[in-house]
N, CA, C and O atoms as a GROMACS GRO file, in nm:
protein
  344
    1UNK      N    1   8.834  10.329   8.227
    1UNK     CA    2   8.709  10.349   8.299
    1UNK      C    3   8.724  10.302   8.443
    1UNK      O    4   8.788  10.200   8.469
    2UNK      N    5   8.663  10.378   8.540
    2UNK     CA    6   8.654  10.358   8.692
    2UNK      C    7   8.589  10.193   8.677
    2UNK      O    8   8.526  10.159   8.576
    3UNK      N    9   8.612  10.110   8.780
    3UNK     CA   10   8.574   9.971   8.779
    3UNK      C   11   8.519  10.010   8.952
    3UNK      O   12   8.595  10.035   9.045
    4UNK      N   13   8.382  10.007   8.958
    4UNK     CA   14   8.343  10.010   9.067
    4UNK      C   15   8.305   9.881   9.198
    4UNK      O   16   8.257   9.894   9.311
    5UNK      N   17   8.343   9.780   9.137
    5UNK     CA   18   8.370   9.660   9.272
    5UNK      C   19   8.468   9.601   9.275
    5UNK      O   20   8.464   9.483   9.241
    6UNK      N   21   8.615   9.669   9.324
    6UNK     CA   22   8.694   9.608   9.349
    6UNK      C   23   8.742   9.600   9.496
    6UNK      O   24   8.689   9.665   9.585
    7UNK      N   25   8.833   9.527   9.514
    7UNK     CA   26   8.888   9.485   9.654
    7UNK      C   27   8.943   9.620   9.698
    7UNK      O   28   8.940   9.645   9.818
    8UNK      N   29   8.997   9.719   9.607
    8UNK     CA   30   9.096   9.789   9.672
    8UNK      C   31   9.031   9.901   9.671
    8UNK      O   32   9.090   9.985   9.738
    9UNK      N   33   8.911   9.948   9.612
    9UNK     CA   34   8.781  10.059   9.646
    9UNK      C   35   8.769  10.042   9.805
    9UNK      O   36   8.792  10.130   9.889
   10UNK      N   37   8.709   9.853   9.839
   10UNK     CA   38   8.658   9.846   9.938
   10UNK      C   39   8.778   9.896  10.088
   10UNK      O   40   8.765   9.961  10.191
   11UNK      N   41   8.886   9.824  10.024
   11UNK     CA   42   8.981   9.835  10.152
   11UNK      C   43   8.979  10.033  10.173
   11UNK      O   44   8.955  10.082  10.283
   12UNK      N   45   9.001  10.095  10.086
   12UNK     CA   46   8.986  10.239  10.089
   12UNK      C   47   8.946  10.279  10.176
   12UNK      O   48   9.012  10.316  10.274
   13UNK      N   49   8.780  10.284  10.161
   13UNK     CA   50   8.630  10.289  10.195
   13UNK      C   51   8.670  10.261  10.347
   13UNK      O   52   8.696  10.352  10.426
   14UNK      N   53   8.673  10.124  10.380
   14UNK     CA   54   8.695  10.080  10.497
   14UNK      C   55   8.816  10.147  10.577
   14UNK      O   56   8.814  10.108  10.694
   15UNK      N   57   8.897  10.216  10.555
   15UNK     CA   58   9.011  10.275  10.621
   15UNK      C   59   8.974  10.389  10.606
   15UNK      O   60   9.067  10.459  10.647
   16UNK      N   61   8.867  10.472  10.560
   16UNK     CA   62   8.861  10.636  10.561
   16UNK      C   63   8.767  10.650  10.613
   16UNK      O   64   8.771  10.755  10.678
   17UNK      N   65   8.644  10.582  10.625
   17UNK     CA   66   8.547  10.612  10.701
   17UNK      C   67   8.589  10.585  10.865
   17UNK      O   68   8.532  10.664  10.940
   18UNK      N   69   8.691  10.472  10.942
   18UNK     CA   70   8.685  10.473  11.050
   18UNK      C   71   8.856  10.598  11.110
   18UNK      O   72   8.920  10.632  11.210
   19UNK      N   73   8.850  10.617  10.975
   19UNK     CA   74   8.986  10.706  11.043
   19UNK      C   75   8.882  10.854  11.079
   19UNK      O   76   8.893  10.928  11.177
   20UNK      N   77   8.783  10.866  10.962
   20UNK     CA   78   8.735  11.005  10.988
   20UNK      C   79   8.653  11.016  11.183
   20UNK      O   80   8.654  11.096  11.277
   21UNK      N   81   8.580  10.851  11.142
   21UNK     CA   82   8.542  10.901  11.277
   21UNK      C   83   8.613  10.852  11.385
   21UNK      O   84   8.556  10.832  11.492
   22UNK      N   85   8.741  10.828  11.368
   22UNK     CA   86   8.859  10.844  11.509
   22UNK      C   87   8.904  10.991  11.502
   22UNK      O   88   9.002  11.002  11.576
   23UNK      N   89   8.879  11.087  11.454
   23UNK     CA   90   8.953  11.196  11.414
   23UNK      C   91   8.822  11.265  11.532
   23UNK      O   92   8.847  11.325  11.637
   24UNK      N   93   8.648  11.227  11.462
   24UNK     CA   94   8.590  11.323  11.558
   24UNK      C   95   8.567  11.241  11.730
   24UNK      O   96   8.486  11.287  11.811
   25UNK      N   97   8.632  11.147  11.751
   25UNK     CA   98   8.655  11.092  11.891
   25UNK      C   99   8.723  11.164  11.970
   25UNK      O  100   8.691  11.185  12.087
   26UNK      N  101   8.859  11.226  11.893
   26UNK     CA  102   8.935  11.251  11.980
   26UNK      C  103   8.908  11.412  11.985
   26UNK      O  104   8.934  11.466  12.092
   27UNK      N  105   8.853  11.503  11.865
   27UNK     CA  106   8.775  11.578  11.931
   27UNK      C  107   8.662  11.571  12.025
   27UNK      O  108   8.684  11.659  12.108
   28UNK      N  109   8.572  11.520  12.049
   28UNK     CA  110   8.505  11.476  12.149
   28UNK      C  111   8.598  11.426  12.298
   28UNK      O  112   8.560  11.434  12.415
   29UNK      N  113   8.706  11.382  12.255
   29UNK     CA  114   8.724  11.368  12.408
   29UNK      C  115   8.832  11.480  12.483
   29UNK      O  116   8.883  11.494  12.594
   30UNK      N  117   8.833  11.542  12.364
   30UNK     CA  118   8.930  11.660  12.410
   30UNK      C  119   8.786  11.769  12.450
   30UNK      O  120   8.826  11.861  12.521
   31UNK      N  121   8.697  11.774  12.434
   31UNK     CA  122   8.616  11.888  12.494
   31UNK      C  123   8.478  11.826  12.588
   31UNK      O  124   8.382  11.890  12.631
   32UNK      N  125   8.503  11.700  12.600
   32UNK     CA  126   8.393  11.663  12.711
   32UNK      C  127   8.438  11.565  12.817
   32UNK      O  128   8.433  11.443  12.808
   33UNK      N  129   8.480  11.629  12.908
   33UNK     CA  130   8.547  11.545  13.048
   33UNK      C  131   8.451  11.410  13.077
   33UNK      O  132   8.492  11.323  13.153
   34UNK      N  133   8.352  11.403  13.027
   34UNK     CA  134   8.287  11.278  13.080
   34UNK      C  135   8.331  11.178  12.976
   34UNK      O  136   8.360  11.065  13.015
   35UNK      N  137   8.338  11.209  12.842
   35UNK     CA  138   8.399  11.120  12.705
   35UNK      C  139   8.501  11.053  12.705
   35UNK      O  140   8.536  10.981  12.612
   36UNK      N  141   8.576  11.074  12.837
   36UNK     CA  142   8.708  11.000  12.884
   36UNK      C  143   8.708  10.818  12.850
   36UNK      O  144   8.799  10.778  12.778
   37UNK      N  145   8.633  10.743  12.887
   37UNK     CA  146   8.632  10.628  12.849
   37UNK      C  147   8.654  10.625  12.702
   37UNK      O  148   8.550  10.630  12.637
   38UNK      N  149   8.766  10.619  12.632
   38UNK     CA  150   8.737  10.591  12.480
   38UNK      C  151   8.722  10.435  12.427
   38UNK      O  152   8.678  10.412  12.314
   39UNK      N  153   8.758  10.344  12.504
   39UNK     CA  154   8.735  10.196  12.438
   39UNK      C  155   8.624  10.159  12.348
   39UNK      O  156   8.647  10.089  12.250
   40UNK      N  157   8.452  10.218  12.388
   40UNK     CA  158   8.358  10.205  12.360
   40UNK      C  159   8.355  10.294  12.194
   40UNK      O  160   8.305  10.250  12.090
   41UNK      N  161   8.422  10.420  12.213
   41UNK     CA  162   8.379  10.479  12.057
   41UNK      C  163   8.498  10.443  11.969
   41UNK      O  164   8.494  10.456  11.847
   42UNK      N  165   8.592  10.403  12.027
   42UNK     CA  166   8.721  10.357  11.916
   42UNK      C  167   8.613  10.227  11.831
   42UNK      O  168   8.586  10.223  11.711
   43UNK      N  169   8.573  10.140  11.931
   43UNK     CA  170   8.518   9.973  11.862
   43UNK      C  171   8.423  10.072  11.784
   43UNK      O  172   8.411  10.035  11.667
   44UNK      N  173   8.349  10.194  11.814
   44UNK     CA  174   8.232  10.214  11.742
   44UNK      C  175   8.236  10.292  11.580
   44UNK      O  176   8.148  10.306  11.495
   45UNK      N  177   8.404  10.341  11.588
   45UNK     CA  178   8.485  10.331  11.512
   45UNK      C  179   8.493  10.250  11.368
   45UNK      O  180   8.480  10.260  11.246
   46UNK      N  181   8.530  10.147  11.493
   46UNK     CA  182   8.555  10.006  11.380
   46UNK      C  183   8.439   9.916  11.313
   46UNK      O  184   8.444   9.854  11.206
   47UNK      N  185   8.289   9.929  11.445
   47UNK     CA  186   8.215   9.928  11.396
   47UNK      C  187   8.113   9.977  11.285
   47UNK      O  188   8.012   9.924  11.238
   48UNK      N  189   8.192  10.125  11.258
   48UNK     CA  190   8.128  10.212  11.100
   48UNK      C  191   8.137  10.092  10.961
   48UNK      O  192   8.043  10.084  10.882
   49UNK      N  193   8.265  10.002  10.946
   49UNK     CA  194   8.269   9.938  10.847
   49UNK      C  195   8.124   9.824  10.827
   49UNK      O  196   8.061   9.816  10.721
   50UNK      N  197   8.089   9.742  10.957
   50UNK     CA  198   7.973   9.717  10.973
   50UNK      C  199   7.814   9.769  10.860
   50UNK      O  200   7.735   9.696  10.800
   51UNK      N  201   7.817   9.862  10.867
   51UNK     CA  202   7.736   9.909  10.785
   51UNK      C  203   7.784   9.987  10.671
   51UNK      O  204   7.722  10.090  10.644
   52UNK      N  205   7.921   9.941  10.575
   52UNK     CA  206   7.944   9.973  10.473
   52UNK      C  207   7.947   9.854  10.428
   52UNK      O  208   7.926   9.857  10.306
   53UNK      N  209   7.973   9.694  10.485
   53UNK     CA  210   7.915   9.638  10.457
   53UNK      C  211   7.818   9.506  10.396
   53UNK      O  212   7.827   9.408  10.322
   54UNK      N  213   7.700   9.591  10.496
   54UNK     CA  214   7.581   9.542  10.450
   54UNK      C  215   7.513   9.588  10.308
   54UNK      O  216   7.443   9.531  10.225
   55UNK      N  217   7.576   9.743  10.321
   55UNK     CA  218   7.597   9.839  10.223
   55UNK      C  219   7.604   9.758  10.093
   55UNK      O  220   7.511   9.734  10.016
   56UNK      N  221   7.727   9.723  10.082
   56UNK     CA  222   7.783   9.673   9.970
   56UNK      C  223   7.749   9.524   9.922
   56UNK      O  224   7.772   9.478   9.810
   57UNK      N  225   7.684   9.451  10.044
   57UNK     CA  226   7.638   9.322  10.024
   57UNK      C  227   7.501   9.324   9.969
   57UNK      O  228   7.453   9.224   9.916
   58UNK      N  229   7.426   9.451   9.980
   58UNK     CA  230   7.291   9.478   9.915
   58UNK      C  231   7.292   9.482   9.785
   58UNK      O  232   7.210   9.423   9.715
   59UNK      N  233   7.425   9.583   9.721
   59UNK     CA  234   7.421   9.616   9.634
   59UNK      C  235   7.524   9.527   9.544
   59UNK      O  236   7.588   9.572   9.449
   60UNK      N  237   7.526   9.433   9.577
   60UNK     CA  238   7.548   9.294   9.528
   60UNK      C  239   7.767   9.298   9.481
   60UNK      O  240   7.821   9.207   9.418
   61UNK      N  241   7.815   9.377   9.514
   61UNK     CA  242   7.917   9.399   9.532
   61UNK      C  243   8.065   9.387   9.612
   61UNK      O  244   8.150   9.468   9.649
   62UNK      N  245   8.043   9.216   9.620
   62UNK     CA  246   8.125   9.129   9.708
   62UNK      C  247   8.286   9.157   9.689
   62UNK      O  248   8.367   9.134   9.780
   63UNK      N  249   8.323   9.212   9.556
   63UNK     CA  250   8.476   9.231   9.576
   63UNK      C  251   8.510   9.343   9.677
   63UNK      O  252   8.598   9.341   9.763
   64UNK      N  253   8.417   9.449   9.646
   64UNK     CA  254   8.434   9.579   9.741
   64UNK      C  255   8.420   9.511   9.898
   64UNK      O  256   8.503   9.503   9.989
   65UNK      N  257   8.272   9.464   9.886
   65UNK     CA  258   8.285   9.414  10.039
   65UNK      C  259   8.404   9.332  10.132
   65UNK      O  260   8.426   9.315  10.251
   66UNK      N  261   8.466   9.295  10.002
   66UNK     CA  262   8.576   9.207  10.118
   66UNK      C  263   8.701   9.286  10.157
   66UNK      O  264   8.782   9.261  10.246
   67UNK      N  265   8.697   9.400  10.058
   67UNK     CA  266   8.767   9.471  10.105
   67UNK      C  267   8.771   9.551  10.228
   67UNK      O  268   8.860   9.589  10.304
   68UNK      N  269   8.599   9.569  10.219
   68UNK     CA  270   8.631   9.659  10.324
   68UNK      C  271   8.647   9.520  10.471
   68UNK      O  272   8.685   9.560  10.581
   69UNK      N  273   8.619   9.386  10.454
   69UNK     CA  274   8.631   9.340  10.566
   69UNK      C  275   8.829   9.328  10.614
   69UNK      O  276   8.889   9.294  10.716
   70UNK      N  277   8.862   9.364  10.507
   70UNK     CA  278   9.024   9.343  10.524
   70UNK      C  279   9.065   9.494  10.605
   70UNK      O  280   9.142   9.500  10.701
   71UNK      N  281   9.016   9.577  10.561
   71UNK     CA  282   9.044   9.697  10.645
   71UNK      C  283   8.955   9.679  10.783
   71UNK      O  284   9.019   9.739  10.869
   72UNK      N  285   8.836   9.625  10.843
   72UNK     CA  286   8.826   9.610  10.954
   72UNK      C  287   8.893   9.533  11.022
   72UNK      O  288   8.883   9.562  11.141
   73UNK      N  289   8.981   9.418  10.995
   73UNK     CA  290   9.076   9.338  11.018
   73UNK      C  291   9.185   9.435  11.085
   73UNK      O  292   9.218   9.443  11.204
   74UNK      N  293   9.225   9.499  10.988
   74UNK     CA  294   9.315   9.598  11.003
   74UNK      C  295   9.299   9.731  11.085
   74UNK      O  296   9.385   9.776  11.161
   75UNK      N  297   9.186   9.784  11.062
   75UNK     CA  298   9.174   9.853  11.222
   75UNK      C  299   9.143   9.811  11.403
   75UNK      O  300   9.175   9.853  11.515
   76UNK      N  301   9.068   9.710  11.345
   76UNK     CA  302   9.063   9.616  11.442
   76UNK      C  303   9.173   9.563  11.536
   76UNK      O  304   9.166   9.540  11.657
   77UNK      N  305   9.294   9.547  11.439
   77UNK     CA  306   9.420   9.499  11.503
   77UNK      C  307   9.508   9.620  11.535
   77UNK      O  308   9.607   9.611  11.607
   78UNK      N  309   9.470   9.724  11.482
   78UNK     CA  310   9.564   9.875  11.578
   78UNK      C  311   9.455   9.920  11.675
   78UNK      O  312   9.486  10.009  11.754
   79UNK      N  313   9.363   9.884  11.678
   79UNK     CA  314   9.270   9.942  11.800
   79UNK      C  315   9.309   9.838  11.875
   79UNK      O  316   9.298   9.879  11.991
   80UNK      N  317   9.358   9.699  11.877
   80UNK     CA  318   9.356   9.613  12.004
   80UNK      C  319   9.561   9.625  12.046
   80UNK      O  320   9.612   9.571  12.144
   81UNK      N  321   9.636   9.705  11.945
   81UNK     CA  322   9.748   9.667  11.958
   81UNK      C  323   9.768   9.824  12.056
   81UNK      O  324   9.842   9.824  12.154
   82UNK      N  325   9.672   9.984  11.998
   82UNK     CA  326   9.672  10.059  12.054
   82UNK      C  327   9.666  10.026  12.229
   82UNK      O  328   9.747  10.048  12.319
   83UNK      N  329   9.560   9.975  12.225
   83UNK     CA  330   9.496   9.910  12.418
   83UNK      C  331   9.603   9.848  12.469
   83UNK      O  332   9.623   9.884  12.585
   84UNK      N  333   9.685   9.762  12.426
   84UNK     CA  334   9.786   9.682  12.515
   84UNK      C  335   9.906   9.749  12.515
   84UNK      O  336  10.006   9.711  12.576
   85UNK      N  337   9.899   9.843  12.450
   85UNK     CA  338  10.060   9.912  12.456
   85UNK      C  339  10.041  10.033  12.514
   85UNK      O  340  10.128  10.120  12.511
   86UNK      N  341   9.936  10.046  12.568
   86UNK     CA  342   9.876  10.198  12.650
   86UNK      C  343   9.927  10.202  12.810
   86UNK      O  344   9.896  10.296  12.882
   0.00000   0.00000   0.00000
């Protein structure tokens, strides 16, 4: 049977939701010349896990949640390793 609060649901969760929306960033900055600054929507990116969660802290589901804080960890640290090696 599926076990729905585990650590490794959450880490998932947390790595697919901010990859999907780095995927529509960089469409966006490929078709709007003003979208050029990306620093602001990469963090906003990383900020999607943010509200997965509170998500998961509602629904009383702390193993998932820490997962997903391990994958913001983890995007967090290629969005700041992306910036210095740019």
């Amino acid at each position: 049977m599926f076990k729905k609060d585990t650590v490794w649901l959450g880490l998932g969760l947390g790595l697919v939701f901010p990859g999907i929306a780095f995927v529509v960033v960089e469409v966006i900055k490929k078709n709007f010349v003003f979208m050029q600054k990306d620093d602001l929507l990469y963090i906003g990116c990383v900020a999607l896990n943010m509200l997965l969660l509170k998500y998961f802290y509602k629904k009383d589901m702390e193993a998932t949640a820490k997962g997903v804080i391990s994958a913001t960890f983890v995007c967090a640290f290629i969005f700041f390793f992306y910036k210095f090696n740019k």
